[in-house]
FIKE-496674 format. One record per residue (C-alpha): x, z, y. Coordinates in steps of 0.05 Angstrom, whole numbers, plus 32768, in hexadecimal, padded with zeros to 4 digits. Example, Ala and Ser with C-alpha at 12.3 -4.5 7.8 and 13.67 -1.06 7.14 Angstrom:
BEGIN
{x: 80F6&z: 809C&y: 7FA6}
{x: 8111&z: 808F&y: 7FEB}
END
This chain:
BEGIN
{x: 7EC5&z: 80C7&y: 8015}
{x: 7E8D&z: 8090&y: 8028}
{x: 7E86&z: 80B2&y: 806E}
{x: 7ED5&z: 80A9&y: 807B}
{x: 7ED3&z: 8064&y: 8058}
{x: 7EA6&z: 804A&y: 8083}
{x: 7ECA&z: 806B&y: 80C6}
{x: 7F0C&z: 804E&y: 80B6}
{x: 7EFA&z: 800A&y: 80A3}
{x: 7ECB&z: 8008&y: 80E5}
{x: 7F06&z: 801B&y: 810C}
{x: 7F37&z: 7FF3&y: 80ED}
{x: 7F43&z: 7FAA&y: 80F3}
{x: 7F16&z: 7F7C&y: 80DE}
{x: 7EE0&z: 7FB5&y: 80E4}
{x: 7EEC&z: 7FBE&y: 8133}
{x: 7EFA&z: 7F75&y: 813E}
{x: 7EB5&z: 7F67&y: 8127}
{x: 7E95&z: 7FA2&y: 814C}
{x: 7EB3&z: 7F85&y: 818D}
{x: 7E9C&z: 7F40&y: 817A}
{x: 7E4F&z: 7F65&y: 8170}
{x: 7E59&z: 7F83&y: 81B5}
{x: 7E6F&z: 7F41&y: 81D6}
{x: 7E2B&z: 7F1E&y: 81BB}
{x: 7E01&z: 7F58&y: 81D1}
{x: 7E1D&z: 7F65&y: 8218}
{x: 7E18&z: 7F16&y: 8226}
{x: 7DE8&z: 7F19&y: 8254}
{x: 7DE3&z: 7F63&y: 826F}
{x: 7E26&z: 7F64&y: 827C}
{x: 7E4E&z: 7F2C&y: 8272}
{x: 7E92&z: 7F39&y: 828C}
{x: 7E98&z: 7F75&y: 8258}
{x: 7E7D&z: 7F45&y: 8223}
{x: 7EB7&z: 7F17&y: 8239}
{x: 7EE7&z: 7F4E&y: 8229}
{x: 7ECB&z: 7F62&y: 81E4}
{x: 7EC9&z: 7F19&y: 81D2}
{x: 7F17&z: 7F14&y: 81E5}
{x: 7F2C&z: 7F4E&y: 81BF}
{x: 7F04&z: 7F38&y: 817B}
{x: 7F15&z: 7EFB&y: 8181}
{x: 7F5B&z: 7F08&y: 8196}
{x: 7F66&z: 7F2F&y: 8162}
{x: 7F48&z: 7F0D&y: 811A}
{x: 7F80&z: 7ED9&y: 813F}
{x: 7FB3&z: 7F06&y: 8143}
{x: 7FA4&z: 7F1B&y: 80FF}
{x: 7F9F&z: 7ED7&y: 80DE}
{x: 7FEC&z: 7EBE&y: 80F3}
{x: 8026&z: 7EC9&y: 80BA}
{x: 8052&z: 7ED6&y: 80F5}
{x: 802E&z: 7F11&y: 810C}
{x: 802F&z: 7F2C&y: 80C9}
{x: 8073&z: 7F1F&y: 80C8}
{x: 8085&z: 7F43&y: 8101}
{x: 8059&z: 7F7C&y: 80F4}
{x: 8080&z: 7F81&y: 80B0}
{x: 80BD&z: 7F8C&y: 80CF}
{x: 80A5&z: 7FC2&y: 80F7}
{x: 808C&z: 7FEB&y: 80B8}
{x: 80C3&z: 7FDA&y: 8087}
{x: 80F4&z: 800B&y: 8091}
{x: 8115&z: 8012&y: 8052}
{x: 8141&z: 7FDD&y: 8037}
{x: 8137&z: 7FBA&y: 7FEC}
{x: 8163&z: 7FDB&y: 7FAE}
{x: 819E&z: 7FAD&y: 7FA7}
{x: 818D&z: 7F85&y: 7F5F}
{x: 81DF&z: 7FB4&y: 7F48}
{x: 81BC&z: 7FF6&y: 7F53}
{x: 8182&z: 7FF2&y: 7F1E}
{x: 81AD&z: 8006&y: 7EDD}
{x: 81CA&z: 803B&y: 7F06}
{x: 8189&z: 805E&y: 7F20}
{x: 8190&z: 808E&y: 7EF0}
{x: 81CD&z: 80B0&y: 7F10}
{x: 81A5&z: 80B5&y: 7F52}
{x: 8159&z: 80C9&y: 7F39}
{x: 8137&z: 80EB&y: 7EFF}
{x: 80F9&z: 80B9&y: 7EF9}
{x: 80D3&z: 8084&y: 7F1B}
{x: 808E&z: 8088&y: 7F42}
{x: 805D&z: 8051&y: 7F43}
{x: 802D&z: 8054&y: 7F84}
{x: 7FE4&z: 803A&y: 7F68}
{x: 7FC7&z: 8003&y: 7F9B}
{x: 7F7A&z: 8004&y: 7F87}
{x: 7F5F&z: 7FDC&y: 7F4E}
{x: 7F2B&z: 7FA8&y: 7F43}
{x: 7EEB&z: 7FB9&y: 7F29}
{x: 7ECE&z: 7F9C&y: 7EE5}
{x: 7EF3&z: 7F60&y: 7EDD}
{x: 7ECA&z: 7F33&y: 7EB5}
{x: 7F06&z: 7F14&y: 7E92}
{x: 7F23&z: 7F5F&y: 7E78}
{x: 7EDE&z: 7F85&y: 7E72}
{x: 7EFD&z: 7FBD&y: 7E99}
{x: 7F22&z: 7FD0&y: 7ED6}
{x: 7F65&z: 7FB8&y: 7EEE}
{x: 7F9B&z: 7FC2&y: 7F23}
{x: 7F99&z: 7F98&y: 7F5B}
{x: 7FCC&z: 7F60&y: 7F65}
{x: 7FF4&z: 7F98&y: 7F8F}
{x: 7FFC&z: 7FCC&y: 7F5C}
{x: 8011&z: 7F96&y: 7F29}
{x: 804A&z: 7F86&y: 7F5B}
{x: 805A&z: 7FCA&y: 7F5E}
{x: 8059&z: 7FCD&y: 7F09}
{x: 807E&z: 7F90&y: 7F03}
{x: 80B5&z: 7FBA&y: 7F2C}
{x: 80B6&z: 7FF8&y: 7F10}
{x: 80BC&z: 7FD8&y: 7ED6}
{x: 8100&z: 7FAD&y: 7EE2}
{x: 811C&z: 7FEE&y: 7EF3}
{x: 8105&z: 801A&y: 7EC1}
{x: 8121&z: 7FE4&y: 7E90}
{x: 815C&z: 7FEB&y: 7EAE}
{x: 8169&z: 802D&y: 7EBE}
{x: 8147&z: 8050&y: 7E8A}
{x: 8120&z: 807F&y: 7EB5}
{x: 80DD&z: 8094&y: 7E9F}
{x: 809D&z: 8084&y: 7ECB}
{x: 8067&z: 80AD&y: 7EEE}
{x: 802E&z: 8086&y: 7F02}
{x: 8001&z: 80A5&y: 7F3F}
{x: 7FC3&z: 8092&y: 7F4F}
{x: 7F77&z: 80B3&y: 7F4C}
{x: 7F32&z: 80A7&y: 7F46}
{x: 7F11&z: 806E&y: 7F6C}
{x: 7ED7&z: 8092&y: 7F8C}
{x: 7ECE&z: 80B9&y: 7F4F}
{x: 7ECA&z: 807E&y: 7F19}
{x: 7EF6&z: 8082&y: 7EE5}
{x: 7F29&z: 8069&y: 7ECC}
{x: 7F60&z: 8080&y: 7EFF}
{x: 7F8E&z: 8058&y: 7F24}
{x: 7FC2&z: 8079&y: 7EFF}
{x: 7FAA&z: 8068&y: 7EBA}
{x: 7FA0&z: 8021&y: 7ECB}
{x: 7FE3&z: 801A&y: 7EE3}
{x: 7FFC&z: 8041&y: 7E9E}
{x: 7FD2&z: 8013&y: 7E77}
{x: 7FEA&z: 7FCF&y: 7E9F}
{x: 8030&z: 7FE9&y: 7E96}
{x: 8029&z: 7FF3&y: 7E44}
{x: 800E&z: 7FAB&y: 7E43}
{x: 8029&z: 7F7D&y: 7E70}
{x: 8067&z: 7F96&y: 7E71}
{x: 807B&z: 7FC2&y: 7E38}
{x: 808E&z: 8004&y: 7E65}
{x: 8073&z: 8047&y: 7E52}
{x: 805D&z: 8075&y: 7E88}
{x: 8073&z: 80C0&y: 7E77}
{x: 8045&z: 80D6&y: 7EA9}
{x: 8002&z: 80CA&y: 7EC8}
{x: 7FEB&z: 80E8&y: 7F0E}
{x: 7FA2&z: 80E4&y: 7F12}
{x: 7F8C&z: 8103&y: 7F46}
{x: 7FA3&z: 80E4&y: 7F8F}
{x: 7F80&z: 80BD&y: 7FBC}
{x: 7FB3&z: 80B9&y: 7FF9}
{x: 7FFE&z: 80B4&y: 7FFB}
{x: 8001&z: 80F3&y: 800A}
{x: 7FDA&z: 810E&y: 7FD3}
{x: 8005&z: 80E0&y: 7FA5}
{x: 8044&z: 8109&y: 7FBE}
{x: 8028&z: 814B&y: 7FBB}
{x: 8003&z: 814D&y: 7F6C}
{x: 8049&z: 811F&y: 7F5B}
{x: 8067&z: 8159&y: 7F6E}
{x: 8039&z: 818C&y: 7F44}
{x: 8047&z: 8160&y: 7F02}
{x: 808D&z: 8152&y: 7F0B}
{x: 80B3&z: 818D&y: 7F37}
{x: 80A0&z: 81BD&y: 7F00}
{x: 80CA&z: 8194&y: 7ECA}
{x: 8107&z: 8194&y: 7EF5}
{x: 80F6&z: 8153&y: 7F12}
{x: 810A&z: 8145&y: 7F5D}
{x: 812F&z: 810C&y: 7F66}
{x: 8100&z: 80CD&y: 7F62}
{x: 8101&z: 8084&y: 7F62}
{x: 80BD&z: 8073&y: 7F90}
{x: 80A7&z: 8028&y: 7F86}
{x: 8074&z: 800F&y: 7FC0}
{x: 806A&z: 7FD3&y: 7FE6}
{x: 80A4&z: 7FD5&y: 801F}
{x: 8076&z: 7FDD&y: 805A}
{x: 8057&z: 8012&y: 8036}
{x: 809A&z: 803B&y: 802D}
{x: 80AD&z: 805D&y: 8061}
{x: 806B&z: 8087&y: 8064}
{x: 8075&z: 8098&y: 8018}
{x: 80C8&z: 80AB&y: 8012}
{x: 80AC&z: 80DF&y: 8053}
{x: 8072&z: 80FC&y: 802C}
{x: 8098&z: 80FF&y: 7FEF}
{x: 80CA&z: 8122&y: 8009}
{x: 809D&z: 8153&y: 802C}
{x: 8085&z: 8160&y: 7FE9}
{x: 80CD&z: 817A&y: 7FD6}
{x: 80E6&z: 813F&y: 7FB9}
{x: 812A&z: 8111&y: 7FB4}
{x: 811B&z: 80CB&y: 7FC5}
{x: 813E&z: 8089&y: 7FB6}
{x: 810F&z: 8059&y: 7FD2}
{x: 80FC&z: 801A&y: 7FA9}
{x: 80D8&z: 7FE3&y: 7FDA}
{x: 80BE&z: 7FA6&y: 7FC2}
{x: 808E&z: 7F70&y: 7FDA}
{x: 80B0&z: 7F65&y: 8022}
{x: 8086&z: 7F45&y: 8057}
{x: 80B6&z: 7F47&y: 8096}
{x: 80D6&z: 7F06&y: 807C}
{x: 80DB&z: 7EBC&y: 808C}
{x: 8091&z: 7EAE&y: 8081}
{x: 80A5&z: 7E67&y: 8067}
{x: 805F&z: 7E4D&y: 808A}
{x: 8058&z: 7E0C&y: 80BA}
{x: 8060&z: 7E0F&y: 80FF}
{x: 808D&z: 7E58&y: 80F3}
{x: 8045&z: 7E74&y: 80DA}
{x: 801E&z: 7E6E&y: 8116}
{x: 7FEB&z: 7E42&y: 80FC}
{x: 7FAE&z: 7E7F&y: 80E3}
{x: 7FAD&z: 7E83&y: 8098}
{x: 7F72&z: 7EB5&y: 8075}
{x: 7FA8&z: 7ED5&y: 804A}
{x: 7FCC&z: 7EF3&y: 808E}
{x: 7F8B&z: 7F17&y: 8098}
{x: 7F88&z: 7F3C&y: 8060}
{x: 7FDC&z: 7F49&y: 806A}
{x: 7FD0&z: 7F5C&y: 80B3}
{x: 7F99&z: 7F9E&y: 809F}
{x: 7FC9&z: 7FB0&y: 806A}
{x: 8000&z: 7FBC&y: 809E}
{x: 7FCE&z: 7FD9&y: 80D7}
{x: 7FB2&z: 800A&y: 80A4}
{x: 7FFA&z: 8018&y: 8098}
{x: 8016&z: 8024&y: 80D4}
{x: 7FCC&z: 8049&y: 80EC}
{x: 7FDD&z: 8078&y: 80AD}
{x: 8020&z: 8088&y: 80C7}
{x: 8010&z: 809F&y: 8108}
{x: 7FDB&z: 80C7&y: 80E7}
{x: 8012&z: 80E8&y: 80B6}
{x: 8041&z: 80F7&y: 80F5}
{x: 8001&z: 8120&y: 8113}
{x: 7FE4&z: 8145&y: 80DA}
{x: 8019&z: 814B&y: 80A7}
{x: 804E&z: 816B&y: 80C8}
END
């Protein structure tokens, strides 16, 4: 796991941004019209990267699936047997809770699942593992957020994924063998097109349930081409994404 950690975040934006940046500074002199290239590219890119109109457009590129229609959440139940929450990492040892917590993303996705299993009635299956071994799991946070915050009570925990893929497949071993197969998935919207295919390679029924859109108006100055930090952060989330769909089109076939 470190060893492939540290690959994919040197590979991935900002990681190969800043590599090029390194190269540009130590090719100045020996050879400076390569430098000059390297330097473009970095810097090109953490620009690129920074603009809510890039993350914008690279939103609409990923999110495939359109949002559940506010009229279909009381009838869910006709359509799927329960609802799967996606975990989205946590943050470590926050000093306000003494413990563990999901990250503002899998709260989003809780806050959703939520609204619809209030309305529908469906029971929940939370899916998420280890993080690098340390316990709790992403699933149990999520189960314990849910209890809390928002007075839902997950039926089932999966707690042993660390990919999307893995979420699908050990889903499947908890829930296929009690006659579930249609689901309700809940994952950010860029996010669900790579998890309704894996799901249903793992032999289920999808509805898909996107939430937290980012190929909308970005409602920023200037049409959001003025940088902004946040867009940063946005803009690796949506590379990551669409490098971890081309790698499920190669491998998982």
């Amino acid at each position: 796991m470190p060893f492939r950690y540290f690959v994919k975040h040197l590979l991935m934006p900002p990681g190969i941004l800043l590599l090029l940046l390194v190269l540009a500074w130590w090719f100045r002199r020996s050879r400076p019209r390569l430098a000059g290239v390297c330097f473009a590219l970095g810097a090109g890119g953490f620009w690129l990267m920074s603009l809510p109109v890039a993350v914008q457009w690279g939103a609409k590129a990923l999110e495939r699936e359109p949002p559940l229609a506010r009229e279909e959440w009381a009838t869910l139940a006709q359509r799927a047997d329960a609802i799967i929450v996606l975990g989205a990492g946590r943050e470590r040892g926050d000093l306000a809770w003494g413990a563990d917590q999901p990250t503002g993303v899998a709260l989003e996705r809780e806050r959703y699942a939520a609204r619809l299993a209030k309305a529908s009635g469906l029971p929940i299956l939370t899916s998420g593992g280890l993080h690098y071994g340390t316990p709790p799991s992403e699933a149990r946070l999520m189960a314990d957020s849910l209890r809390d915050d928002f007075g839902v009570t997950v039926r089932w925990q999966e707690e042993r994924s660390r990919t999307t893929w893995e979420n699908a497949q050990f889903s499947a071993e908890v829930l296929l063998p009690e006659g579930v197969k249609r689901v309700v998935v809940v994952t950010q919207a860029w996010h669900m097109p790579r998890a309704v295919w894996s799901f249903q390679k793992a032999g289920f029924e999808v509805v898909a349930a996107p939430m937290g859109f980012l190929g909308v108006d970005n409602a920023r100055p200037l049409a959001g081409w003025i940088p902004e930090f946040k867009s940063v952060w946005q803009s690796g989330m949506l590379l990551n994404e669409a490098a971890g769909q081309i790698g499920y089109s190669l491998f998982y076939r």
